[in-house]
C-alpha positions as CSV (number, residue, x, y, z in Angstrom):
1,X,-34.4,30.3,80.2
2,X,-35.1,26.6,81.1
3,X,-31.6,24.7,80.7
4,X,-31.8,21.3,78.5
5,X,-30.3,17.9,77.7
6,X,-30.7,16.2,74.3
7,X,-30.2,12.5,73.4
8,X,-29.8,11.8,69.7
9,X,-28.3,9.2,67.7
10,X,-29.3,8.5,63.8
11,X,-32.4,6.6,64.9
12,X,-33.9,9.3,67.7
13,X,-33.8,12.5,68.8
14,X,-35.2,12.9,72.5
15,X,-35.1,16.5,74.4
16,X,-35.4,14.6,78.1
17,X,-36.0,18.4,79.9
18,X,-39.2,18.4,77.5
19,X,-40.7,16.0,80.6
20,X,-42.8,18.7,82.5
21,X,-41.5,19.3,86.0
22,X,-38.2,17.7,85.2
23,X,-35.4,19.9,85.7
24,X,-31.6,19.8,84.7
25,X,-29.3,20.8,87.5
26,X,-25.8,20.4,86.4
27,X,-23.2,18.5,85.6
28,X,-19.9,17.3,86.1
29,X,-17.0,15.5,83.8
30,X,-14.8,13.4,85.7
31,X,-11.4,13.0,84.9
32,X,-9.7,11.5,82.0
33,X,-8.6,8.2,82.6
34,X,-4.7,8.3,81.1
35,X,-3.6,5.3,79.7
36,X,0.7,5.3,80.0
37,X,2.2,2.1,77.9
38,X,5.4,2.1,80.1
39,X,8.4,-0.3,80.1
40,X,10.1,-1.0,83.0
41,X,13.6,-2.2,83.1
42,X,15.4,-3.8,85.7
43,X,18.5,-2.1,87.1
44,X,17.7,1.3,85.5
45,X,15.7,4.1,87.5
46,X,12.0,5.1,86.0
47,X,10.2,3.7,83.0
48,X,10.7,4.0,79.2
49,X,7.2,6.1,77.9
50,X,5.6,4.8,74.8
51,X,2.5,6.5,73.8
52,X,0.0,7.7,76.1
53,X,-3.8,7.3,75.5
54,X,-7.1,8.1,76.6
55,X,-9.9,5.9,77.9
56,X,-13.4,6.9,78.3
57,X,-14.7,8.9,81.5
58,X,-17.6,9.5,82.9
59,X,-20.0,12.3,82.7
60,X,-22.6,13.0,85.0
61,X,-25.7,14.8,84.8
62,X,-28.1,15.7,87.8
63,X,-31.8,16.4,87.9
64,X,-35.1,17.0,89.8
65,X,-38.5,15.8,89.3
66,X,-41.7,17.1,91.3
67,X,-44.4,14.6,90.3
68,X,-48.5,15.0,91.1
69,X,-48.1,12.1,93.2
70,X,-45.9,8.1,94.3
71,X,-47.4,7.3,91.4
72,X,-46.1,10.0,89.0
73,X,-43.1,9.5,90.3
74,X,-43.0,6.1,90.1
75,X,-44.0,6.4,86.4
76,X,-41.5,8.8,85.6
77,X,-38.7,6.5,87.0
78,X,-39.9,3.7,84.7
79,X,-40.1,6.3,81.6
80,X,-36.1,7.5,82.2
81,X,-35.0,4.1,82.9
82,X,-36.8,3.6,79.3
83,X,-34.9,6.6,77.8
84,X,-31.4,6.3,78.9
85,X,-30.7,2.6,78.7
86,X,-30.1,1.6,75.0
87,X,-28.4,-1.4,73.0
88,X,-26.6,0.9,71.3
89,X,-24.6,4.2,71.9
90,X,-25.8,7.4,71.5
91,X,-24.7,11.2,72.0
92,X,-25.8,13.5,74.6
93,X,-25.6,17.3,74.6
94,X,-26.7,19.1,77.3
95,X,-26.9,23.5,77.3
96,X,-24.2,24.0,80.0
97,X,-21.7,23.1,77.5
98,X,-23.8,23.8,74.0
99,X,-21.1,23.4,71.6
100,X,-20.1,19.7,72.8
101,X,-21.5,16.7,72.2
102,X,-20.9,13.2,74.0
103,X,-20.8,9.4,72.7
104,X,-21.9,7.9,75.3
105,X,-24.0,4.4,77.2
106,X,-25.5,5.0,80.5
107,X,-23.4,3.3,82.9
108,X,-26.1,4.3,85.9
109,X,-29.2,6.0,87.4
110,X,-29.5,6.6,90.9
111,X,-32.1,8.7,92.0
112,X,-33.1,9.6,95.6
113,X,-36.7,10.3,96.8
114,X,-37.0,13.5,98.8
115,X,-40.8,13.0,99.6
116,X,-43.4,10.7,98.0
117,X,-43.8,13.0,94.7
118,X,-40.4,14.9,94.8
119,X,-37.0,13.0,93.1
120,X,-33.6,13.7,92.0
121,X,-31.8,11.8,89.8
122,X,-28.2,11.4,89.5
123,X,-27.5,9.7,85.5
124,X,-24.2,8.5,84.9
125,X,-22.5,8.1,81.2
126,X,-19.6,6.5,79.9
127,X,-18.6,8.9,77.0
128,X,-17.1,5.8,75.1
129,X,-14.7,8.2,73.1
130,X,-12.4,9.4,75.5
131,X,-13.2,13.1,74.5
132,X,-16.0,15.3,73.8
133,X,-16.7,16.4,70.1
134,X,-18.2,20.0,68.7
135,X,-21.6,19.7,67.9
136,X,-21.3,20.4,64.3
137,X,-18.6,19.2,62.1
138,X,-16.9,21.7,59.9
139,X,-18.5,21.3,56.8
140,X,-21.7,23.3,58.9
141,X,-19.1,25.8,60.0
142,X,-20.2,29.3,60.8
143,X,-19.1,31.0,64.2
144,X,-22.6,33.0,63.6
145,X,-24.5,30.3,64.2
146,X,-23.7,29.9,68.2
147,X,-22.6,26.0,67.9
148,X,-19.1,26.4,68.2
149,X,-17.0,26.6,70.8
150,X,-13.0,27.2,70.9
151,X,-10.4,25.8,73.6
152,X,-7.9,29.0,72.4
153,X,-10.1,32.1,72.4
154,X,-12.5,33.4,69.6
155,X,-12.1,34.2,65.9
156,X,-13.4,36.2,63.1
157,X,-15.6,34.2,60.6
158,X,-12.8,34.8,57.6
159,X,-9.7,33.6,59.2
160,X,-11.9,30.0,59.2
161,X,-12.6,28.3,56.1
162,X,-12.6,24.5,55.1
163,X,-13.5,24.9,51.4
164,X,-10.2,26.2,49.2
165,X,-10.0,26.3,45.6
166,X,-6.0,27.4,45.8
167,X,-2.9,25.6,46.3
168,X,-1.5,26.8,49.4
169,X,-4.2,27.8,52.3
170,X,-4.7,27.2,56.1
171,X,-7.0,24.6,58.0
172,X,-8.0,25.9,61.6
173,X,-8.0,22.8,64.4
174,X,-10.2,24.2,67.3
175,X,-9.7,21.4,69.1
176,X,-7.6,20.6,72.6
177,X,-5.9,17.9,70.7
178,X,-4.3,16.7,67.7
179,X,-6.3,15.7,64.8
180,X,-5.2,11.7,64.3
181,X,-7.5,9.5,62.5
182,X,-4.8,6.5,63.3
183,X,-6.5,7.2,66.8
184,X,-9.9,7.0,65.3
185,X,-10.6,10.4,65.0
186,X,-13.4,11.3,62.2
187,X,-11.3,12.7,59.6
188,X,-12.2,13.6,55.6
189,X,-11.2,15.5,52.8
190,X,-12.7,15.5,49.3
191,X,-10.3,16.2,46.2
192,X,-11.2,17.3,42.9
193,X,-8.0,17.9,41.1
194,X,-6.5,17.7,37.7
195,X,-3.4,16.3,38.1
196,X,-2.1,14.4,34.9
197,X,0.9,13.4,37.2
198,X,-0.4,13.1,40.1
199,X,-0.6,15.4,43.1
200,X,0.8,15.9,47.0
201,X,-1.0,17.4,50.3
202,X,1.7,18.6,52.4
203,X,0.9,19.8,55.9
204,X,3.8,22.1,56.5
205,X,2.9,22.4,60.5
206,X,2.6,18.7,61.2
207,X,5.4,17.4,58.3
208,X,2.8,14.9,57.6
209,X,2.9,14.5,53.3
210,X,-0.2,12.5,51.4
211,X,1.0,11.4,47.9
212,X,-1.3,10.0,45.1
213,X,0.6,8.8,42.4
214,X,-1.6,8.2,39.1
215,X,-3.1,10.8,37.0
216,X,-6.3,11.9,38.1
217,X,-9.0,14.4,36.5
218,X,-11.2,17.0,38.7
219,X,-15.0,15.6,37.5
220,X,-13.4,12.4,39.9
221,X,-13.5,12.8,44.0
222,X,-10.6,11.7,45.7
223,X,-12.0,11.1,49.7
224,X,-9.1,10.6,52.1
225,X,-11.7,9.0,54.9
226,X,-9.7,8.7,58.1
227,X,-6.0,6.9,56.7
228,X,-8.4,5.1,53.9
229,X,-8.2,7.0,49.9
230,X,-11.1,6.2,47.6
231,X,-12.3,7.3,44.5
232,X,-15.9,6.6,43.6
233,X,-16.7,4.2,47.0
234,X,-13.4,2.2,45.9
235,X,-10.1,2.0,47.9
236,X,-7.0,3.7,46.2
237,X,-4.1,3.4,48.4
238,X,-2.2,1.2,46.0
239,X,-1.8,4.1,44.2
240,X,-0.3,6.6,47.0
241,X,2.3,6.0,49.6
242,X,0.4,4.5,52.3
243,X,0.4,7.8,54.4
244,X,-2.1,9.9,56.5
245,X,-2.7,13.6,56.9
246,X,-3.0,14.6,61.1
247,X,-4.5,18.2,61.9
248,X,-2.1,20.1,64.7
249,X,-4.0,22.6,67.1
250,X,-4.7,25.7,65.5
251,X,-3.8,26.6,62.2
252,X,-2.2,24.3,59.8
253,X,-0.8,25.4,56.8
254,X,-1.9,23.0,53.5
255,X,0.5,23.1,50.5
256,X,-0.6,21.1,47.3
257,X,1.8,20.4,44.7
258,X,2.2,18.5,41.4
259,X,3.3,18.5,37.7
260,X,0.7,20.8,35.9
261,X,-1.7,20.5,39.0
262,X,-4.7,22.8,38.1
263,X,-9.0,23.0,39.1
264,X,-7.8,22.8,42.7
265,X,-11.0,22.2,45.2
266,X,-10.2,20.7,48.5
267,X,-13.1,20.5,51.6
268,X,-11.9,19.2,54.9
269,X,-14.7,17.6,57.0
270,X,-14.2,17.1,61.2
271,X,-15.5,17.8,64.5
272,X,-13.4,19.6,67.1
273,X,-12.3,17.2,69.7
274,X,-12.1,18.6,73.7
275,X,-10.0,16.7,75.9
């Protein structure tokens, strides 16, 4: 089976190995680029750590092209230059690695003429994110399907689940990292609740607690969108205590509480994020 590379963003969907002749080689991720915010103060030995991110790396994919002729070739350079350089970001998925996805721009293409008809090209992205994502997010969840990958080992279908219509459930993270949407991680969960007194989200594993304070019926939605609450489009944090829900690796258990809490429906919405 031919191997493939995809390039797709909301506007386009391009499967470059379609190109006759052109063939994907491999691929390599480079390291991730740590970013230490460290103090240093004089007369003591070391630094003081603050928190450590991530900045984007590069990820590099390799090809050949056999043309008819120079002029094939030559025509084929213009057409990937075409492809691959874009105003705006895009994601590129490639079948080495089929349950990843990367944001990327193309930071460079270098290719190298082996005879007048005969080319490989070397294309290098940025993947702007710092990390790769799964391919699906979980609200398309279904390890039958192929598009999922995990970090810690494989799982039956049932232990997963990101729909719950009870009050105490787990949420799996099959990502290498924590779940943060301070960090900019995509992050949602939809609420339908009936809560005349309001309701808590406790995530026992992480500690984090998510409090909304008013009464609030289950025909409304409550969407925590990254560290933003809304009900119908319109921002509600006035009415909770200002805090955030993180996903640990692995399972996380989910408590919801409340005065005469009842018509429980949660759905958690995320990609996987590999470091």
């Amino acid at each position: 089976m031919e191997k493939e590379v995809r390039l797709f963003n909301e506007d386009f969907n391009i499967k470059l190995t379609d190109t006759p002749n052109l063939k994907f080689l491999d691929f390599i991720e480079e390291d991730v680029e740590v970013k230490a915010n460290t103090t240093e103060i004089n007369g003591t030995d070391g630094v003081l750590s603050g928190p450590i991110n991530f900045g984007p790396f590069n990820l590099v994919l390799n090809f050949s092209f056999k043309g008819l002729d120079t002029k094939d070739l030559r025509l084929y350079k213009q057409k990937i230059r075409d492809i691959v350089y874009r105003r705006e970001p895009y994601y590129v998925w490639h079948s080495d690695a089929p349950g990843k996805k990367y944001a990327v721009y193309c930071d460079s293409n270098e290719n190298d003429d082996l005879t007048n008809s005969f080319a490989t090209f070397k294309i290098t992205f940025v993947v702007i994110k710092g990390y790769s994502e799964s391919l699906k997010e979980t609200d398309k969840f279904s390890l039958s399907s192929g598009d999922w990958q995990f970090e810690g080992g494989l799982l039956a279908d049932d232990e997963i689940k990101y729909k719950h219509d009870k009050t105490s459930f787990k949420i799996y993270n099959g990502s290498s990292d924590v779940i943060n949407p301070l960090l900019r991680h995509k992050f949602k969960v939809l609420i339908n609740i009936d809560g005349p007194k309001g309701f808590k989200i406790t995530n026992k594993t992480t500690g984090d607690v998510f409090k909304y304070k008013k009464a609030i019926k289950s025909n409304q939605t409550l969407t925590i969108s990254g560290v933003h609450p809304f009900i119908n489009n319109k921002r509600v944090g006035n009415d909770t205590n200002w805090q955030w829900l993180t996903l640990d690796k692995g399972f996380n258990e989910i408590e919801i509480t409340g005065e005469n809490i009842s018509n429980v429906q949660t759905h958690w919405v995320f990609p996987f994020i590999y470091r």
